[in-house]
N, C-alpha and C positions, 0 to 999 in steps of 0.2 A: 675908410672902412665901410662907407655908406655901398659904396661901388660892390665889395667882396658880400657883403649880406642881399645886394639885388641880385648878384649871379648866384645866392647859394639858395634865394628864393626861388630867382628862375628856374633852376636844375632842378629844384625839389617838385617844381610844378611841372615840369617834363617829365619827371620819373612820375608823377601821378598817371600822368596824361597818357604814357606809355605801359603804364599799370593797369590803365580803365578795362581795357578788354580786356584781361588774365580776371578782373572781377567779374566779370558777365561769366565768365567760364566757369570760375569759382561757385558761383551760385548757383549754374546748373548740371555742376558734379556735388553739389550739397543737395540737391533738390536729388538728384536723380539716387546719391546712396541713400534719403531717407526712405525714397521711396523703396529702393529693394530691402532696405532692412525691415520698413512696414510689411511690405507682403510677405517676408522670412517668420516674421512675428506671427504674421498670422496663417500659414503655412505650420509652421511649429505648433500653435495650439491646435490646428486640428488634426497631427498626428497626437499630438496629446490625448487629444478626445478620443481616436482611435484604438490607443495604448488602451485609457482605459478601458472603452471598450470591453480590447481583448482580454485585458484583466479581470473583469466584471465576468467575464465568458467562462475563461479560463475557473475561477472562484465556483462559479458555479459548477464546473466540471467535477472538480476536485470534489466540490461537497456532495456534490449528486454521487462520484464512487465512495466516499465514506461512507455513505447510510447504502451503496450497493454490501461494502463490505462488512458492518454491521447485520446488514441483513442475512446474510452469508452467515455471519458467526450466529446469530443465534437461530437460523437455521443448523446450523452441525449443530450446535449446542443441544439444540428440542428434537431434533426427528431424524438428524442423518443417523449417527448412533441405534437410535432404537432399530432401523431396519439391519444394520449390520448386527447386533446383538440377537435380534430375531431368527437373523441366518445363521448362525453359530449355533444358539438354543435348537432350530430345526435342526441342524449337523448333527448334533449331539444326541437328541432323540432318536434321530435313526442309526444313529452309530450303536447305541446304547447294549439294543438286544445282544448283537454281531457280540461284543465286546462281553458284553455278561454269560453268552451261549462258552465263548471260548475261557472265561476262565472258567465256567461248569465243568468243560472235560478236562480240563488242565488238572482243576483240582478232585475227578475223579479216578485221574490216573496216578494221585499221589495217595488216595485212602483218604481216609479218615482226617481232618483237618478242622482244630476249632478256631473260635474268633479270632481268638489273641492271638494265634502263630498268622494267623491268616492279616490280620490288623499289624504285626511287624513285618513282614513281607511286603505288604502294600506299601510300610511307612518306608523301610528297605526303597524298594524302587523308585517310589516319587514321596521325598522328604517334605517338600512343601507343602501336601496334602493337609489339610484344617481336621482337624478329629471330626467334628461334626460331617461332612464330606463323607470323612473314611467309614463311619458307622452306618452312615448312610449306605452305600457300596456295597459294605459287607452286611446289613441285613436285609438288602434285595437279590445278594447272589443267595445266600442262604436260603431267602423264601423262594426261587425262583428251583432251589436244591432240592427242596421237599418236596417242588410240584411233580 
């Protein structure tokens, strides 16, 4: 038995022995992956750094257009309005005469016509008309009658 344990030594120490090199090799495919995974590591954080970055960029983009769009609304909210309301009111002004001349002959080609018939014929035409409006209306055509 002595004989079977020196050959299963020997063989064991042959297969070392023929193992030694594949360990040289071994250590420098463990050397050489740690190395590529160190530089991938650090590769990766500075697109990391990057990302943020763009992120930090981006952040700021987006909040710089909310307060453009803020700005925007209460711009239309304060002053776009008044200038359009302004142009209507001028429309109107100058419409006014035009419009008060033409119902003067209209209603002197029907005679005689007092408020109330004149005040349901208005309300007739345009039902939406607020009373306060229609009163209006009809005592500037009126005064405008006498003149």
């Amino acid at each position: 038995m002595a004989s079977k344990s020196k050959s299963s030594d020997w063989h064991l120490r042959e297969q070392i022995r023929d193992l030694l090199p594949l360990r040289g090799k071994l250590v420098l495919v463990s050397k050489q992956c740690e190395k590529k995974i160190l530089e991938q590591r650090v590769q990766e954080r500075e697109e990391i750094r990057t990302l943020k970055r763009e992120s930090q960029r981006l952040q700021r983009v987006i909040e710089s257009m909310r307060e453009q769009q803020t700005a925007l609304q209460i711009q239309d909210t304060t002053g776009r309005h008044e200038v359009f309301l302004s142009l209507v009111k001028k429309q109107a002004t100058s419409e006014r005469p035009q419009y008060n001349s033409e119902l003067r002959v209209q209603l002197e080609c029907k005679g005689e016509m007092d408020a109330e018939h004149l005040w349901a014929a208005f309300k007739t035409i345009h039902p939406s008309l607020d009373s306060e409006t229609l009163d209006w209306n009809i005592s500037v055509v009126f005064s405008d009658k006498a003149v």
